[in-house]
C-alpha positions as CSV (number, residue, x, y, z in Angstrom):
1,X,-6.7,2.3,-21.3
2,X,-4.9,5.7,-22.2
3,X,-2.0,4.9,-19.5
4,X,-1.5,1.6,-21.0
5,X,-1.4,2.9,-24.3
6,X,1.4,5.6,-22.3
7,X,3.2,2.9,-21.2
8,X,3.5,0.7,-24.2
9,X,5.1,3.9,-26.1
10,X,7.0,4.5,-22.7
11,X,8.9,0.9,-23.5
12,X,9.1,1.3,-27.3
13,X,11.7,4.2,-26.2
14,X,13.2,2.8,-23.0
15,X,14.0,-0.1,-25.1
16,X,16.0,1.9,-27.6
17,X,19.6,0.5,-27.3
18,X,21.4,3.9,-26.2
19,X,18.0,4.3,-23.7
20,X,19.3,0.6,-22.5
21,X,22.7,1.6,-21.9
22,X,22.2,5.0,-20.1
23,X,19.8,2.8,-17.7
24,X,22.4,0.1,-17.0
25,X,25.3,2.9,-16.4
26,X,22.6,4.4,-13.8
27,X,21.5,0.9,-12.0
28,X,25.8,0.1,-12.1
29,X,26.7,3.8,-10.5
30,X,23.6,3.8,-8.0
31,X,24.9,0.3,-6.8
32,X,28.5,1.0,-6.6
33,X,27.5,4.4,-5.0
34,X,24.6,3.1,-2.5
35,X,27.4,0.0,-1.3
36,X,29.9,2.9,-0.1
37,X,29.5,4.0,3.8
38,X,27.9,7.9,4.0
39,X,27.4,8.3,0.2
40,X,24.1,8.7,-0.7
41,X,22.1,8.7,-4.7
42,X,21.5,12.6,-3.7
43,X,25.5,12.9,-4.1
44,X,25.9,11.2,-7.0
45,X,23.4,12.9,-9.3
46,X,24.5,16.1,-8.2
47,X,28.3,15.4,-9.5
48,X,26.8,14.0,-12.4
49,X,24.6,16.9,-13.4
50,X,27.8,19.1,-15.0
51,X,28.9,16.3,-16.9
52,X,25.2,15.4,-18.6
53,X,24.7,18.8,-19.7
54,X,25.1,17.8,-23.5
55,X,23.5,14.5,-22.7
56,X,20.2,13.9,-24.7
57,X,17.5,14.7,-22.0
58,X,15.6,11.8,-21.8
59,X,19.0,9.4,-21.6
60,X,20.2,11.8,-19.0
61,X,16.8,11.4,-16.6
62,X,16.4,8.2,-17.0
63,X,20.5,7.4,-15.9
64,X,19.4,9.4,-12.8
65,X,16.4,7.7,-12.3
66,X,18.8,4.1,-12.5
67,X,20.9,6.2,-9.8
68,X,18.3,6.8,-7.6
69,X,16.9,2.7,-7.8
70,X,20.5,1.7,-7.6
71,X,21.3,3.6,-4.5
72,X,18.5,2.3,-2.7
73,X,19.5,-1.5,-4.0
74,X,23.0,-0.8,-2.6
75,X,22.7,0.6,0.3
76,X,21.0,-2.4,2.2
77,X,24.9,-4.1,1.5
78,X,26.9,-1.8,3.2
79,X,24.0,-1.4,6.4
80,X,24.3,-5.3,6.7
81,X,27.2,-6.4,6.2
82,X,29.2,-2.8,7.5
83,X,26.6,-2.0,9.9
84,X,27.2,1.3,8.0
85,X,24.1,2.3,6.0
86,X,24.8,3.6,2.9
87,X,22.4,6.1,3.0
88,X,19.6,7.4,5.1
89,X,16.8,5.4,4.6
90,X,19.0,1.4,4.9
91,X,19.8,2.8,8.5
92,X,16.7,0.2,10.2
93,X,18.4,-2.2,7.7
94,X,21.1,-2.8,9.6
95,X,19.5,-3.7,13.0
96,X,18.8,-6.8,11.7
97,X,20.8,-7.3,8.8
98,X,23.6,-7.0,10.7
99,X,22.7,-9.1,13.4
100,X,21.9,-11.8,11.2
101,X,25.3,-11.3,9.4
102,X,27.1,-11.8,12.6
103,X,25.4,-14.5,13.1
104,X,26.6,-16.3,10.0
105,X,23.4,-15.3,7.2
106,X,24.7,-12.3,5.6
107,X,23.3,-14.2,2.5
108,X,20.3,-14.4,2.9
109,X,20.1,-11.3,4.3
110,X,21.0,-9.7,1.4
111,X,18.8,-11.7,-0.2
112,X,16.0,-11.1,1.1
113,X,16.9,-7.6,0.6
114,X,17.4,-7.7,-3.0
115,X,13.8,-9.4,-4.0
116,X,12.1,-7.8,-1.2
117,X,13.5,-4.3,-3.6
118,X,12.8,-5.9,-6.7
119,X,9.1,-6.7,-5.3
120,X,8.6,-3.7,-3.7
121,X,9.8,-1.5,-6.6
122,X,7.9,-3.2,-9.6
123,X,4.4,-3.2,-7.8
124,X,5.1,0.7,-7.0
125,X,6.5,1.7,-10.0
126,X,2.8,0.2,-11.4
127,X,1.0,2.2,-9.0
128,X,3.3,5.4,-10.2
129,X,2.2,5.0,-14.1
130,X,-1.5,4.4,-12.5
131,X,-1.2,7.4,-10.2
132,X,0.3,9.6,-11.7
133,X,-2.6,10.8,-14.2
134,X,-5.4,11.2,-12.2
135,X,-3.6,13.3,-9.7
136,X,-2.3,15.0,-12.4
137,X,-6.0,15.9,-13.1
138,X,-6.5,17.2,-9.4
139,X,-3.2,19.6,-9.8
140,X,-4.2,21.6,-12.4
141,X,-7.4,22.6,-10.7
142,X,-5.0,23.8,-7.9
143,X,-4.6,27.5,-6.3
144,X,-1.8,29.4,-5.2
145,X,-3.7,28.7,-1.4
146,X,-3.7,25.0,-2.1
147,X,-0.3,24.9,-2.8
148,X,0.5,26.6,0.2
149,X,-1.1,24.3,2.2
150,X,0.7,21.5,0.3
151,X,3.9,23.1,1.2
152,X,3.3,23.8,4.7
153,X,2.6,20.1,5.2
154,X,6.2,19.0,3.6
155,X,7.5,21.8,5.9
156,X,6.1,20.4,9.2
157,X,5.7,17.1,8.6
158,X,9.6,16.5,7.3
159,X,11.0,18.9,10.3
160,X,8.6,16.5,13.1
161,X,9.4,13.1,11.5
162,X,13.3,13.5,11.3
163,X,16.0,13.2,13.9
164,X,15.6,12.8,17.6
165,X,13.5,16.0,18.4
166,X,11.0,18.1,16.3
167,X,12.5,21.3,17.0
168,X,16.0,20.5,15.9
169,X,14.0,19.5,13.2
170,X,12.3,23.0,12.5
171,X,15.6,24.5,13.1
172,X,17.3,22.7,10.4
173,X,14.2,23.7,8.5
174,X,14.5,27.3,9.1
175,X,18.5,27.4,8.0
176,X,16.9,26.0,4.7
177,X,14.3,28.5,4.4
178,X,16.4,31.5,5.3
179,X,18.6,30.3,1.9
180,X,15.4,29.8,-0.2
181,X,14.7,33.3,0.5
182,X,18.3,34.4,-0.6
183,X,18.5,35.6,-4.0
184,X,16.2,38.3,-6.2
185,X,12.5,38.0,-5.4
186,X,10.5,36.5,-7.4
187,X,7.3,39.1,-7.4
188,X,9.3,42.2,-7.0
189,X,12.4,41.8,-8.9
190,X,14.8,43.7,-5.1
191,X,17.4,41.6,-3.7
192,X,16.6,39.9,-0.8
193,X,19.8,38.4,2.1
194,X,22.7,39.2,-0.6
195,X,24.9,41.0,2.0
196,X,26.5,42.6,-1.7
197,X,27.5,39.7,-3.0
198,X,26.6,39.8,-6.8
199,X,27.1,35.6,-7.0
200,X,24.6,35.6,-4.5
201,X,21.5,37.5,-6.7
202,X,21.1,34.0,-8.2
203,X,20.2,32.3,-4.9
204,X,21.7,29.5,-3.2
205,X,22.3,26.2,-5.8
206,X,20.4,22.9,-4.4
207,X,23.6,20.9,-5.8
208,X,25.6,23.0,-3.6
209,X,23.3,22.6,-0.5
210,X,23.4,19.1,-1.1
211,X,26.9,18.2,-1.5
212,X,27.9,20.1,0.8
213,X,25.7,19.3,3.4
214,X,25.8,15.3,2.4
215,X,28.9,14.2,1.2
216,X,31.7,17.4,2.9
217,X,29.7,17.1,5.6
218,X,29.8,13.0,5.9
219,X,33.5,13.4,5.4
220,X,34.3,16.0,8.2
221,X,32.3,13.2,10.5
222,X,33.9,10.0,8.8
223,X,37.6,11.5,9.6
224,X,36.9,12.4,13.2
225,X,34.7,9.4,14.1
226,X,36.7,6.6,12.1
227,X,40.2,8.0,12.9
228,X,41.1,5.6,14.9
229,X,38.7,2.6,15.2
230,X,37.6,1.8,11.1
231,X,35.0,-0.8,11.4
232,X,35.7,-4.1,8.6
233,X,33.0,-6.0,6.7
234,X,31.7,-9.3,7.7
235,X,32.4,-11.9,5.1
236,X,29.5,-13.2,3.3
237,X,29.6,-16.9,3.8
238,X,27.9,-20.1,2.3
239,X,24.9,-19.3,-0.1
240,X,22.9,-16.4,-0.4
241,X,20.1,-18.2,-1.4
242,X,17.2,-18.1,1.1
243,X,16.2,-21.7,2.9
244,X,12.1,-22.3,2.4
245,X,11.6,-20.7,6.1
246,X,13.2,-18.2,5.1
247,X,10.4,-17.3,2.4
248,X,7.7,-17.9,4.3
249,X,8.8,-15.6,6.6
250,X,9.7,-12.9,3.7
251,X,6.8,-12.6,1.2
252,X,4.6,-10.4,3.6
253,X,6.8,-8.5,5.0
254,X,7.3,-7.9,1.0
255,X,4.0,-6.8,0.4
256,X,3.2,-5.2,3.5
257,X,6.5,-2.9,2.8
258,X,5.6,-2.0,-0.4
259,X,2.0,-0.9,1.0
260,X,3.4,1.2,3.8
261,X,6.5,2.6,1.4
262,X,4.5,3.6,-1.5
263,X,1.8,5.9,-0.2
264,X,3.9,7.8,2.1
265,X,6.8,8.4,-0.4
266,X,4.2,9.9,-2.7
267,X,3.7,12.1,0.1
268,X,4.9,16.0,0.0
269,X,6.9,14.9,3.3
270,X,7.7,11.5,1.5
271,X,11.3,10.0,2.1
272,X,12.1,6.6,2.7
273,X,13.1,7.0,6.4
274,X,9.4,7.0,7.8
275,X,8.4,3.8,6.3
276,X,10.8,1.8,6.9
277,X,10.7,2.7,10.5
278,X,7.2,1.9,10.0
279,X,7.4,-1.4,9.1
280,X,10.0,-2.2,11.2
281,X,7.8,-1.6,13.7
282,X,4.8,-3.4,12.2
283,X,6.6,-6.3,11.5
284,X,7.6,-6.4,14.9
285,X,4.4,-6.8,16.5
286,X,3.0,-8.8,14.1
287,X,6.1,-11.8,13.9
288,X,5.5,-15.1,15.6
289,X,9.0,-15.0,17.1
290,X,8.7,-11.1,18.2
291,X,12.4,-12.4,20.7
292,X,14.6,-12.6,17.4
293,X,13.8,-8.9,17.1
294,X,17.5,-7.3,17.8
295,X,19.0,-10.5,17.0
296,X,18.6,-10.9,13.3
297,X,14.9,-11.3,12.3
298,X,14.5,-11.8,8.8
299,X,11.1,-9.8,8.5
300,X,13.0,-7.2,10.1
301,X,14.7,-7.1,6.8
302,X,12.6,-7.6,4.3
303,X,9.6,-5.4,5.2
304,X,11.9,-2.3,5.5
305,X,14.1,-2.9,2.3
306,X,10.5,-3.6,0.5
307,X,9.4,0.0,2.2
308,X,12.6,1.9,1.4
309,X,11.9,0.7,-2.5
310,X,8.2,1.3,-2.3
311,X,8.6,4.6,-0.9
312,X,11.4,5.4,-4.1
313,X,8.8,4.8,-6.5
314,X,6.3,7.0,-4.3
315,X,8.5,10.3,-4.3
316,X,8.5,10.3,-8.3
317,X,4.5,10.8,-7.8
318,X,4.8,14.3,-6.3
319,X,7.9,15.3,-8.3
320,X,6.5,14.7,-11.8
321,X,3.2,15.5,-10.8
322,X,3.2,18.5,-8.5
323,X,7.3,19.7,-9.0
324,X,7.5,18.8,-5.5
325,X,11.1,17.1,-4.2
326,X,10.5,15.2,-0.9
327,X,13.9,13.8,-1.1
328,X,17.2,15.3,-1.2
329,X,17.4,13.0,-4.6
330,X,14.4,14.3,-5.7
331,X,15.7,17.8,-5.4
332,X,18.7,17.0,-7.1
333,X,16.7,15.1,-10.2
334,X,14.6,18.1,-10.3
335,X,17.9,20.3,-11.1
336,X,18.7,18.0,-14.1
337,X,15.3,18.5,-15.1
338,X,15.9,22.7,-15.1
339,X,19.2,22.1,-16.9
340,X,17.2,21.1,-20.1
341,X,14.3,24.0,-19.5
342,X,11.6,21.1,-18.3
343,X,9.6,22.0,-15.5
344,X,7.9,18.6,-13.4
345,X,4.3,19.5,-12.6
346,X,0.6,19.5,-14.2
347,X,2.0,20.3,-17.9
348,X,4.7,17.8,-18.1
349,X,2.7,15.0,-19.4
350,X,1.3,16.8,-22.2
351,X,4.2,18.7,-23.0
352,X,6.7,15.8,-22.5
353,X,4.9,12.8,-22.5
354,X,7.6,10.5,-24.5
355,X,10.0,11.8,-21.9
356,X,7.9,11.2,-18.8
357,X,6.8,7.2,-20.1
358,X,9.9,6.9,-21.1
359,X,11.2,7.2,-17.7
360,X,8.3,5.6,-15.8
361,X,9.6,2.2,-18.6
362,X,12.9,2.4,-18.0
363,X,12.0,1.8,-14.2
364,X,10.7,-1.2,-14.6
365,X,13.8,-2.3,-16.9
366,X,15.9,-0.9,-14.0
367,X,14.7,-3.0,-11.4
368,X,15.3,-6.3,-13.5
369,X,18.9,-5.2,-14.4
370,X,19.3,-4.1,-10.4
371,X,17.9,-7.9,-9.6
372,X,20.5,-9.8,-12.0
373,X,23.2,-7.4,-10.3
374,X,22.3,-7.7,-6.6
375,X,22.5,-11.5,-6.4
376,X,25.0,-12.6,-8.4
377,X,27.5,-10.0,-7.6
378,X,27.6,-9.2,-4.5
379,X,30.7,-10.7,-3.9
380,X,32.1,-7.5,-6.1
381,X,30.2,-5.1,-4.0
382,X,31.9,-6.1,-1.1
383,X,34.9,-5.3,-2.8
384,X,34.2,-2.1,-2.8
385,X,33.8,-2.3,0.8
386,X,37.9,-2.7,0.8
387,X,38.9,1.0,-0.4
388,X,40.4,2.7,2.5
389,X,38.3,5.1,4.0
390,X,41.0,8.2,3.8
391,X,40.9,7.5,0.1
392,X,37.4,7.0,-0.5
393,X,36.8,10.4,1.2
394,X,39.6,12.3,0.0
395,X,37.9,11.4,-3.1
396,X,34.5,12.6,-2.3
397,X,36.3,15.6,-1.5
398,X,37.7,15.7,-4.6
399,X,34.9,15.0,-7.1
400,X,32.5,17.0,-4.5
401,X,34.7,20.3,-5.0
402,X,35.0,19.8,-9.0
403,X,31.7,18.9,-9.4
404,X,30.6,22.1,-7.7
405,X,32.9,24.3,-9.7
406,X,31.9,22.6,-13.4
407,X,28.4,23.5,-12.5
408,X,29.1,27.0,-11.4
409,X,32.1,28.2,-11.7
410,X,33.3,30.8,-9.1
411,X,35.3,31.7,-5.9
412,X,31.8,32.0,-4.0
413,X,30.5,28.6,-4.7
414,X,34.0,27.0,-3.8
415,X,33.6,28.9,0.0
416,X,29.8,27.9,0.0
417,X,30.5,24.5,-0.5
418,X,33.1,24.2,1.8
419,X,31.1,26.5,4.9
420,X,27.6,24.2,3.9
421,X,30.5,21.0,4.6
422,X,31.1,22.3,7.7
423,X,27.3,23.3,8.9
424,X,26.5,19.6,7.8
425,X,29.6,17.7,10.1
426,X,28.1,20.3,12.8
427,X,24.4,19.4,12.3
428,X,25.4,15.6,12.2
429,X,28.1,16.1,15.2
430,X,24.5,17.5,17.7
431,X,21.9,15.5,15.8
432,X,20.3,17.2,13.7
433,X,18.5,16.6,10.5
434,X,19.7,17.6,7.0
435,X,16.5,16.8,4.9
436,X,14.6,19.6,6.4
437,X,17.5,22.4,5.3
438,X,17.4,21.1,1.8
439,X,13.6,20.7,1.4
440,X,13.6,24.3,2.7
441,X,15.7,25.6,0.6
442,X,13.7,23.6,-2.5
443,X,10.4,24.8,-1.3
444,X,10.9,28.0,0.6
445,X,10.4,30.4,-3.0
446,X,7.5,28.4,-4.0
447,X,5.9,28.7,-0.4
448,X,6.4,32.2,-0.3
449,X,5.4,32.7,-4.1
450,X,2.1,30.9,-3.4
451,X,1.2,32.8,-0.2
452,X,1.9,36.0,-1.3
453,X,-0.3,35.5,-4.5
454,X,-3.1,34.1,-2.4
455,X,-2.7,37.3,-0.3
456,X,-2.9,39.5,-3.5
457,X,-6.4,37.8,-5.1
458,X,-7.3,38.4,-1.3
459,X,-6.0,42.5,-1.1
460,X,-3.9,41.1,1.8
461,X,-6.7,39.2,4.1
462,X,-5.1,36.0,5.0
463,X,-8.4,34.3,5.4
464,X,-8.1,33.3,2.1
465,X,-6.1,30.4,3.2
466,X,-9.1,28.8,5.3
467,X,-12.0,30.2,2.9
468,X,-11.3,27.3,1.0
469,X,-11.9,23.7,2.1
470,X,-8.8,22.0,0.4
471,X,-6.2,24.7,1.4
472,X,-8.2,25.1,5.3
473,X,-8.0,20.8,5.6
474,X,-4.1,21.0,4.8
475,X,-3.2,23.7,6.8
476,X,-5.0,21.4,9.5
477,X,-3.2,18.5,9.2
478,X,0.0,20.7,8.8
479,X,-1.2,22.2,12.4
480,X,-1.7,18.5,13.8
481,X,1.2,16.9,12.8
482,X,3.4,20.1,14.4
483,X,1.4,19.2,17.6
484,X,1.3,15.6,17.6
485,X,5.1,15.0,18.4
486,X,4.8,17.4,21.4
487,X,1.9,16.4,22.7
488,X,3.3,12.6,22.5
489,X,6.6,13.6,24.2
490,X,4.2,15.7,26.9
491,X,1.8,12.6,27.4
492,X,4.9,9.7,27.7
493,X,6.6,12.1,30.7
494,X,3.4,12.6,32.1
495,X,2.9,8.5,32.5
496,X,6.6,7.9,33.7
497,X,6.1,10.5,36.4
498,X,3.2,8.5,37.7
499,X,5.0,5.6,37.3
């Protein structure tokens, strides 16, 4: 009854017409943003963060929240009708989507994509405001060993999950945690990795990390892969309105998405890009016409759009809850949460509950307004598709480098920036992942804040960690899932050799 009671304030103030406005801004931004090629909500947030400053906080959060809904709207767009996601987690999007657009029903491929969202996204954004509370309960009764454990499962599990190998995974993980430790330490007050560079006391910024690695990075591989061969959009023709087939096919795929997505994006190594894998390859195996698959299967649409939504909803769990980022996004919204002295985690809903309901409302309003703009318009977002792509990315380039400056301005940042650019066209150029470096960066201090505390109550035995059940099962599954993938990879040569 008290989270109703939450939520019904949480509305009285997202209603609020300049609440309205700076939600609307957010769902029209995270569209436009999520339709273009290579630039993701992550991006966005982060260029937006210098210019918010004076903003009113809860206004400011709850524009970034509209970002981060409206980028994962968008993106499906660009993935089907491009078959150029336009960010991470729309990349199983376009297997389908595209087929299906090629074959002549990009609408209701986007369709399917836009309610499957607006499904998905309402039902998770309920579980979030249901959530949220009780496992607010369980945090505060958390140690500096649990925490450890907590971490070391986004570590691990993030590093195994993404790209095409887990140690290209754990490497991009350990770049990230070697700049997490850069910086003055936190217990003892000595410089730690500076090399003399007084700029450098501060630490590494997660808005540089992330713009450099995401959008100078996607620009240095954009110029040298699209040089000479752009790829055009394929028109979207006849209705976009789905036939009755087409529903039947849809609505649980729908569900099923939004039951794979949530959970796991409320996991500390959430993200969108494991469920919608997942129920890709669910609805695979489960669909009565498992041969469409790879030409344009509509389930193989709408259960992963449903997941990526679900699994947006699911990451604000652990960020409000626990001040844990499992996104790049995440990360970034937790940096405009620091720029107004609020700290995500246990305290936040007593200290800022108006803020926190506020935000959770205004999610709900976003995903109508993202409904009424998905359908209807997306004849305009393919517009956008038309901007040539030496403009479009000169223009990242541009709005990347001055973003980075308003938010810090020095000669350092500029050359961090533009070395983090080229580390992320190098990491993209041999595969590897980008999430890990910037999770590792996010969660490196904490992890080696909470281990070193557990080692001090201890007087240095590190058997603290497995004295207690909750920290010794985490550390567990941490161990497991570093296994697993190995083990997999081991057990799949083994049967092709006897084969």
């Amino acid at each position: 009854m008290d989270t109703f009671s939450f939520l019904l304030d949480g509305f009285a103030l997202a209603i609020q017409p300049a609440n309205l406005i700076y939600a609307a801004i957010g769902v029209l931004i995270g569209t436009a943003v999520g339709v273009l090629p290579g630039i993701g909500p992550a991006l966005t947030v982060a260029l937006l963060l210098p210019v918010t400053f004076k903003l009113d906080p809860g206004g400011s959060i709850i524009m970034f929240a509209g970002i981060y809904y409206g980028g994962m709207y968008g993106g499906s767009t660009t993935a089907i009708l491009l078959n150029t996601p336009g960010e991470s987690a729309s990349v199983v999007t376009a297997l389908e989507g595209n087929k299906m657009a090629r074959a002549g029903r990009g609408g209701p491929a986007l369709a399917t994509a836009a309610i499957g969202s607006f499904v998905a996204a309402l039902i998770a954004t309920a579980g979030l405001a249901v959530l949220a509370p009780y496992l607010v309960k369980i945090a505060i009764k958390f140690g500096p060993w649990d925490y450890f454990g907590l971490m070391l499962i986004a570590f691990v599990t993030v590093s195994a999950t993404f790209g095409s190998s887990p140690l290209r995974g754990l490497t991009s993980l350990a770049f990230g945690l070697w700049l997490g430790l850069m910086g003055i330490d936190q217990l003892t007050g000595q410089a730690r990795l500076t090399f003399g560079v007084p700029e450098l006391l501060d630490g590494v910024e997660v808005t540089t990390l992330a713009v450099g690695l995401f959008a100078i990075g996607e620009a240095f591989f954009v110029a040298s892969r699209h040089l000479y061969k752009p790829e055009k959009p394929i028109p979207v023709k006849g209705s976009i309105w789905m036939t009755k087939e087409d529903w039947k096919r849809s609505w649980k795929p729908w569900l099923r998405g939004t039951v794979i997505g949530f959970p796991i994006g409320a996991l500390p190594a959430g993200g969108a890009e494991i469920p919608t894998f997942l129920s890709y390859t669910i609805e695979r195996k489960l669909s009565r016409k498992p041969e469409e698959f790879g030409r344009g299967a509509i389930e193989g649409v709408a259960g992963p759009e449903a997941a990526n939504n679900a699994s947006a909803a699911g990451t604000l769990v652990p960020l409000l809850t626990l001040g844990l980022p499992t996104s790049a996004t995440a990360a970034v919204m937790l940096a405009g949460f620091q720029q107004y002295n609020i700290q995500p985690g246990p305290l936040l809903f007593t200290q800022h509950a108006d803020l926190v309901w506020g935000l959770v409302a205004s999610l709900f309003i976003a995903n109508v307004m993202l409904l009424v703009l998905n359908l209807p318009l997306v004849g305009m977002w393919v517009k956008l598709l038309k901007i040539p792509l030496p403009w479009l990315y000169a223009g990242i380039l541009v709005f990347a480098s001055m973003g980075t400056i308003a938010a810090n301005p020095s000669v350092t940042e500029l050359l961090l920036l533009t070395g983090f650019g080229v580390v992320g066209f190098v990491m993209r150029r041999y595969d590897y992942p980008i999430a890990p470096a910037v999770v590792g960066l996010i969660l490196g201090p904490l992890a080696d804040s909470a281990l070193r505390r557990s080692l001090q109550i201890s007087l240095g035995d590190p058997m603290i960690l497995l004295q207690h059940p909750s920290s010794a099962i985490m550390i567990g599954i941490a161990v497991i899932a570093l296994v697993a993938p190995f083990v997999f990879r081991g057990l799949s040569k083994f049967r092709q050799d006897e084969d």
